[in-house]
C-alpha positions in Angstrom: 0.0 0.0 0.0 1.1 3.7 -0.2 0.8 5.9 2.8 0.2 9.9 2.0 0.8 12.1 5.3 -0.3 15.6 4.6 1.5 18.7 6.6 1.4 22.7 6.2 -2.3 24.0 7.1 -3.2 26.4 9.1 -5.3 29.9 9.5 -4.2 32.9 7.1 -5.9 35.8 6.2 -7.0 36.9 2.7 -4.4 37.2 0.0 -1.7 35.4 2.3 -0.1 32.4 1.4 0.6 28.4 2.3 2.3 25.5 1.2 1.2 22.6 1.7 3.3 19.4 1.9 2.4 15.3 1.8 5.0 12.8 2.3 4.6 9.2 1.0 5.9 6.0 1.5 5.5 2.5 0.9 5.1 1.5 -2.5 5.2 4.8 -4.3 6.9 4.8 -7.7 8.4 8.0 -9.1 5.3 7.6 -12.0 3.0 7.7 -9.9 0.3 10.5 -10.4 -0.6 12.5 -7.7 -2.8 15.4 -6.6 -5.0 17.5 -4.2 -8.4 17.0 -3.2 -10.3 19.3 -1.2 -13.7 18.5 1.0 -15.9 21.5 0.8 -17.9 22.5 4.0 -21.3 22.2 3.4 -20.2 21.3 -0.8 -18.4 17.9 -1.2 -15.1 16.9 -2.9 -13.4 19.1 -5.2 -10.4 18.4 -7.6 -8.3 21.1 -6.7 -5.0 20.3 -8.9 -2.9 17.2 -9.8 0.5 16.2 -11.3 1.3 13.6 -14.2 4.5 10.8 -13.4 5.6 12.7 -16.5 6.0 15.9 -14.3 2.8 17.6 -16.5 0.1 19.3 -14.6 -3.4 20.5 -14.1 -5.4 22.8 -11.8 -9.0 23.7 -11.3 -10.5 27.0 -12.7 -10.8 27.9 -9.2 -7.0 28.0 -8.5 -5.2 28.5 -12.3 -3.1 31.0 -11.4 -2.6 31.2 -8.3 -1.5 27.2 -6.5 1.1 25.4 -8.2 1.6 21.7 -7.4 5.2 20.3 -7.7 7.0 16.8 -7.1 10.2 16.3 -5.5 10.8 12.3 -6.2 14.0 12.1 -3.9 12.3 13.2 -1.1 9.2 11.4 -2.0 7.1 14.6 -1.1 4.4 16.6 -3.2 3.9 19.9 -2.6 0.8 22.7 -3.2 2.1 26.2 -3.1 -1.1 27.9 -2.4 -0.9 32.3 -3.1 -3.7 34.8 -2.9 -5.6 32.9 -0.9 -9.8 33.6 -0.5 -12.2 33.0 2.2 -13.6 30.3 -0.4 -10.1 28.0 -0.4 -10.8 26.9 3.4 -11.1 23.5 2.8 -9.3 20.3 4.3 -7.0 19.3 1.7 -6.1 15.8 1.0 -3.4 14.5 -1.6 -3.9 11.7 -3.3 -2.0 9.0 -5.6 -2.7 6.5 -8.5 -0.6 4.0 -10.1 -1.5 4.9 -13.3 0.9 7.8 -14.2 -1.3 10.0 -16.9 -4.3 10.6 -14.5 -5.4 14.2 -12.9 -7.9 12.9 -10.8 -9.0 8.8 -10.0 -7.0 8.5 -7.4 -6.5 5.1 -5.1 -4.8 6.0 -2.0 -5.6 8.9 0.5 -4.0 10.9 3.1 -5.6 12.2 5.8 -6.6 15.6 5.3 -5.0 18.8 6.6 -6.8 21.8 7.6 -6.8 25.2 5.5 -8.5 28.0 6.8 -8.8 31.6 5.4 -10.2 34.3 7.1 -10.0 37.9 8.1 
């Protein structure tokens, strides 16, 4: 199995910034795809942005522009540098992983979630 720990939340106000880091381990494979996930309050899951094994990437209309997801294989971490941040971006974030390496989104493994909050 592949074990995703998500690190970097926290409480920001408007137009501030985060990054966002998840480590992995277990069987990850530098093809893997991965991503980030967000769950809504009161909305559901989101795609927020994801990452190809081939280092290509995508991003929600919501966040073009302003997060940009990145890989660093020998440290087996994904990151989500998240700028400009708005009251609707409070979510709890989870990254994600498949095996198959040209996916944005499908994921099979989860992390847990970490809190993002922005408010004035």
């Amino acid at each position: 199995e592949v074990q995703l720990v998500e690190s970097g939340g926290g409480l920001v106000q408007p137009g501030e910034s985060l990054r966002l880091s998840c480590a992995a381990s277990g069987f990850i494979c530098r093809n893997d795809a991965l991503g980030w996930v967000r769950q809504v309050p009161g909305k559901g899951l989101e795609w927020v942005s994801g990452i190809r094994g081939g280092g290509s990437a995508g991003y929600a209309d919501s966040v073009k522009g302003r997060f940009t997801i990145s890989r660093d294989d020998a440290k087996n971490t994904l990151y989500l540098q998240m700028n400009a941040l708005k009251p609707e971006h409070t979510s709890v974030y989870y990254c994600a992983q498949s095996a198959n390496s040209s996916v944005l989104n499908g994921y099979d493994y989860w992390g847990q979630g970490t809190q993002v909050t922005v408010s004035s």
